[in-house]
BAFI-3210 file (N, C-alpha, C; in Angstrom, 3 decimals, decimal comma, padded with zeros to 6 digits):
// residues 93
n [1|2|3|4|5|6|7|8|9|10|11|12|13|14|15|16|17|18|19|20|21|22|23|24|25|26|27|28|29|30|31|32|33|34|35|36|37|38|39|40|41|42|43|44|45|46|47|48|49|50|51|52|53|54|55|56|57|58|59|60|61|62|63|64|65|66|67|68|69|70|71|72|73|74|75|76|77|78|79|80|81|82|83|84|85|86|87|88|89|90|91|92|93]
n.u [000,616|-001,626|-000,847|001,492|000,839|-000,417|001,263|003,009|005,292|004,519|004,311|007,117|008,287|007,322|008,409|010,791|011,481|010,076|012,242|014,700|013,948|013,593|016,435|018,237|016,642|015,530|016,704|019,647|019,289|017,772|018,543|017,878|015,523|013,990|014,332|013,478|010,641|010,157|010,850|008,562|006,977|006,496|006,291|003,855|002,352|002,501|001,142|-001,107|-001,579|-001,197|-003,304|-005,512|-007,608|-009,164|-007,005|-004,714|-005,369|-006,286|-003,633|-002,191|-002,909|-004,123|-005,682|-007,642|-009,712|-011,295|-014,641|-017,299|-017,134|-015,678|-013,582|-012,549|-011,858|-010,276|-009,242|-010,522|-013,656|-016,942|-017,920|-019,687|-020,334|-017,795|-017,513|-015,450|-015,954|-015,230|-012,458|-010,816|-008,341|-005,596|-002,482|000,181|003,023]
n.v [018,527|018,847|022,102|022,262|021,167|023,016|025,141|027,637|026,250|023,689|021,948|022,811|021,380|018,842|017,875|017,874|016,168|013,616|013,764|013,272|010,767|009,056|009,351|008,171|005,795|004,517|005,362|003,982|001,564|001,358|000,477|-002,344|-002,474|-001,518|-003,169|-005,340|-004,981|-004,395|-006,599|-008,412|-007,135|-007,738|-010,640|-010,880|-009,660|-011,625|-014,006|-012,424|-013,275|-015,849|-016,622|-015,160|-012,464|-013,630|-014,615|-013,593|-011,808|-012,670|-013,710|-012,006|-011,110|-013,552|-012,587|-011,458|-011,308|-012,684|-011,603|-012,415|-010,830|-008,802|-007,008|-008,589|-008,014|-009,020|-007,861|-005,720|-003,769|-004,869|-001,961|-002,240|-002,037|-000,440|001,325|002,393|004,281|004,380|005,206|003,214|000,995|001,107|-000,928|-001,112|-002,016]
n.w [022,207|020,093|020,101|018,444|016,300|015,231|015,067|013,427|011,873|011,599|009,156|007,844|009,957|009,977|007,860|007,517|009,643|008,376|005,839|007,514|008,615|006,259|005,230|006,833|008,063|005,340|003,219|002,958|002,348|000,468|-002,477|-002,285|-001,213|-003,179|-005,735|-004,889|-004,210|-007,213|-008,170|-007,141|-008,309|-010,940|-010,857|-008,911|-012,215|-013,423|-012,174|-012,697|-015,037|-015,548|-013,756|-013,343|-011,671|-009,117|-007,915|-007,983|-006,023|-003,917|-003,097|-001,890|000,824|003,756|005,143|002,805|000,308|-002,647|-003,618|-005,396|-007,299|-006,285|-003,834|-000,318|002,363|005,411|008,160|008,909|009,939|008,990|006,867|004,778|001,046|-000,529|-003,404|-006,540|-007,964|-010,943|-010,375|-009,784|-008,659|-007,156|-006,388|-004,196|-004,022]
ca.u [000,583|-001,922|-000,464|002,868|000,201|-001,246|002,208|003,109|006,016|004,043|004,763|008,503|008,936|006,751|008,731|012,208|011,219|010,056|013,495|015,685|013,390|014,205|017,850|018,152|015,802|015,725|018,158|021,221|019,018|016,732|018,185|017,473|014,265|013,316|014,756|012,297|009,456|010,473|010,770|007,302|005,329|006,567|005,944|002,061|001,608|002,533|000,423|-002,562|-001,951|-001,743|-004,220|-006,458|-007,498|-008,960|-006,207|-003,837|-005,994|-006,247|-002,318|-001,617|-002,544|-004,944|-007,340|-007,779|-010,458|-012,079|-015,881|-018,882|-016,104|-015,202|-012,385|-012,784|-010,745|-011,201|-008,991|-011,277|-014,673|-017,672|-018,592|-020,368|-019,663|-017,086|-017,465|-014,623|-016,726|-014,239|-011,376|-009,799|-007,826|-003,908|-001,957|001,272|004,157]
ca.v [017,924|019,799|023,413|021,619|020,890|024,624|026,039|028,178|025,987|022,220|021,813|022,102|020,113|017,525|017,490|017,541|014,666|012,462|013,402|012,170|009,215|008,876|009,020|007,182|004,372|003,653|005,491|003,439|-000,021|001,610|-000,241|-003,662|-002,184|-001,217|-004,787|-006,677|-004,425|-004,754|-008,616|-008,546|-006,368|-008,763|-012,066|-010,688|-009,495|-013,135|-014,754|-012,691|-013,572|-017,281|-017,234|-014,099|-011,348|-013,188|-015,754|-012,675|-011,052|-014,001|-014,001|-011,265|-011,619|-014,632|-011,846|-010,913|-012,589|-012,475|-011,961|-011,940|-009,924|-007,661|-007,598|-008,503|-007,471|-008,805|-006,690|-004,441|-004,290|-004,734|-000,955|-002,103|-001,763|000,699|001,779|002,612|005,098|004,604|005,463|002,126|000,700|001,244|-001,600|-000,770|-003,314]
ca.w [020,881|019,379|019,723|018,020|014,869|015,211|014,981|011,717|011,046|011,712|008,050|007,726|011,047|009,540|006,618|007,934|010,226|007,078|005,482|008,611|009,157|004,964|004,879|008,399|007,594|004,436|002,149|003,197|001,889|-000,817|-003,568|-002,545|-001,405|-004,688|-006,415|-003,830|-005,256|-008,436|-008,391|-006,345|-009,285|-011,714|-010,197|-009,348|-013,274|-013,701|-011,567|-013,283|-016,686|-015,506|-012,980|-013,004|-010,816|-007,531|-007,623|-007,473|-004,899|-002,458|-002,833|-001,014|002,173|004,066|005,236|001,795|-000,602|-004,030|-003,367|-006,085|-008,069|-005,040|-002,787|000,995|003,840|006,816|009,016|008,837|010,513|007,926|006,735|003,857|-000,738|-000,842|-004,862|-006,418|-009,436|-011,885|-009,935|-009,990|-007,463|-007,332|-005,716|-003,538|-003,300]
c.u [-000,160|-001,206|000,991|001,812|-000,131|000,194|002,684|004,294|006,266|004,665|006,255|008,794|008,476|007,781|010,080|011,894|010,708|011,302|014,144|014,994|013,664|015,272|018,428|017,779|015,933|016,250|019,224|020,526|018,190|016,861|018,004|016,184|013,651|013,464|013,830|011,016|009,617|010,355|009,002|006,153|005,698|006,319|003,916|001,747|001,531|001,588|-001,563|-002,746|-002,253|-002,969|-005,898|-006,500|-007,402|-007,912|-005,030|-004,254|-005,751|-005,032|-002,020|-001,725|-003,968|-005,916|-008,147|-008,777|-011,282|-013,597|-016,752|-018,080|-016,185|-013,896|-013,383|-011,707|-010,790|-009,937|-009,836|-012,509|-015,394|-017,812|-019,493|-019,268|-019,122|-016,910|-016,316|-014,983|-015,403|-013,030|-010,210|-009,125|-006,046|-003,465|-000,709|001,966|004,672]
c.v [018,825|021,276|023,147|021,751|022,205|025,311|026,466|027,366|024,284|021,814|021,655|021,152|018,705|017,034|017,243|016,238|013,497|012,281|013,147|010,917|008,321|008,537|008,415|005,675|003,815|003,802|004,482|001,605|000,077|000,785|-001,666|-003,525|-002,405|-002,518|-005,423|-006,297|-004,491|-006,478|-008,746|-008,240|-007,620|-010,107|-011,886|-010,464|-011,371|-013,998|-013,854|-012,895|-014,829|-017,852|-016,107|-013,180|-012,185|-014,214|-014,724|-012,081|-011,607|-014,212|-012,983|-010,805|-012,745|-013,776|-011,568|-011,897|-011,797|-012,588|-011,617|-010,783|-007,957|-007,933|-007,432|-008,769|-007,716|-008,338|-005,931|-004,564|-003,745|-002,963|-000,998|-002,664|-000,246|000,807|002,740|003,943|005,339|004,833|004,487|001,863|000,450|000,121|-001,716|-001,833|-002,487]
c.w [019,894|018,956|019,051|016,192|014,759|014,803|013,562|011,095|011,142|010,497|007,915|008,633|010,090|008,273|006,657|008,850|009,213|006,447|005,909|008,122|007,443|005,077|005,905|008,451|006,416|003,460|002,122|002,441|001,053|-002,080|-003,462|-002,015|-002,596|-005,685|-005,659|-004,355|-006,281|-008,941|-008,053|-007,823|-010,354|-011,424|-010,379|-011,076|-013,909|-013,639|-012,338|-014,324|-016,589|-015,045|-012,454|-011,747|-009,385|-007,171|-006,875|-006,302|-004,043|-002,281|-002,325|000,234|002,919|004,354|003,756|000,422|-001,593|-003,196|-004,321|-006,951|-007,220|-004,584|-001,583|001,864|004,891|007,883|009,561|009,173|009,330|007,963|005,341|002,071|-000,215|-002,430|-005,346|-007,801|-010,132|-011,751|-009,810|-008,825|-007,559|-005,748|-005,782|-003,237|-001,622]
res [x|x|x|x|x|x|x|x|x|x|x|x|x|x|x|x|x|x|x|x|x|x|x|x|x|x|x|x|x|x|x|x|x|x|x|x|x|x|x|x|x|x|x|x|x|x|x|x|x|x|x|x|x|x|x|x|x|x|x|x|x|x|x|x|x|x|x|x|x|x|x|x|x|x|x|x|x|x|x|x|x|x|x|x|x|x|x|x|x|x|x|x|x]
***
């Protein structure tokens, strides 16, 4: 495995194996992909104009909770305030 990652041409493999596993997987159903995300981002901007941030927050998944104007995750084992210094937080349909 390793000497596969060491090899001078890890990079294209890696990258031709993302574009199969692309046009294989999920080219052939991308556009109702993209319509399901699309419906999805719009529905959430919805829900925070009606109902605010942690209403939206707590709607996306049951681990997931408004705290003391934080998010909390519980998947995830405590590591503490993760600070986001200005960087903001980008959320992925």
């Amino acid at each position: 495995m390793r000497a596969g990652l060491d090899s001078p041409d890890a990079v294209s493999r890696v990258a031709e194996a993302m574009d199969r596993a692309w046009r294989e997987l999920l080219a052939p159903d991308w556009p109702q992909l993209r319509a399901i995300c699309e419906r999805d981002v719009v529905h959430r901007v919805g829900v925070i104009g009606e109902h605010g941030w942690a209403t939206t927050i707590e709607s996306l998944h049951p681990s997931i909770a408004w705290q003391a104007g934080g998010i909390g995750i519980g998947h995830f084992p405590q590591v503490g305030t993760v600070r986001l210094v200005g960087d903001g937080l980008l959320l992925i349909p």
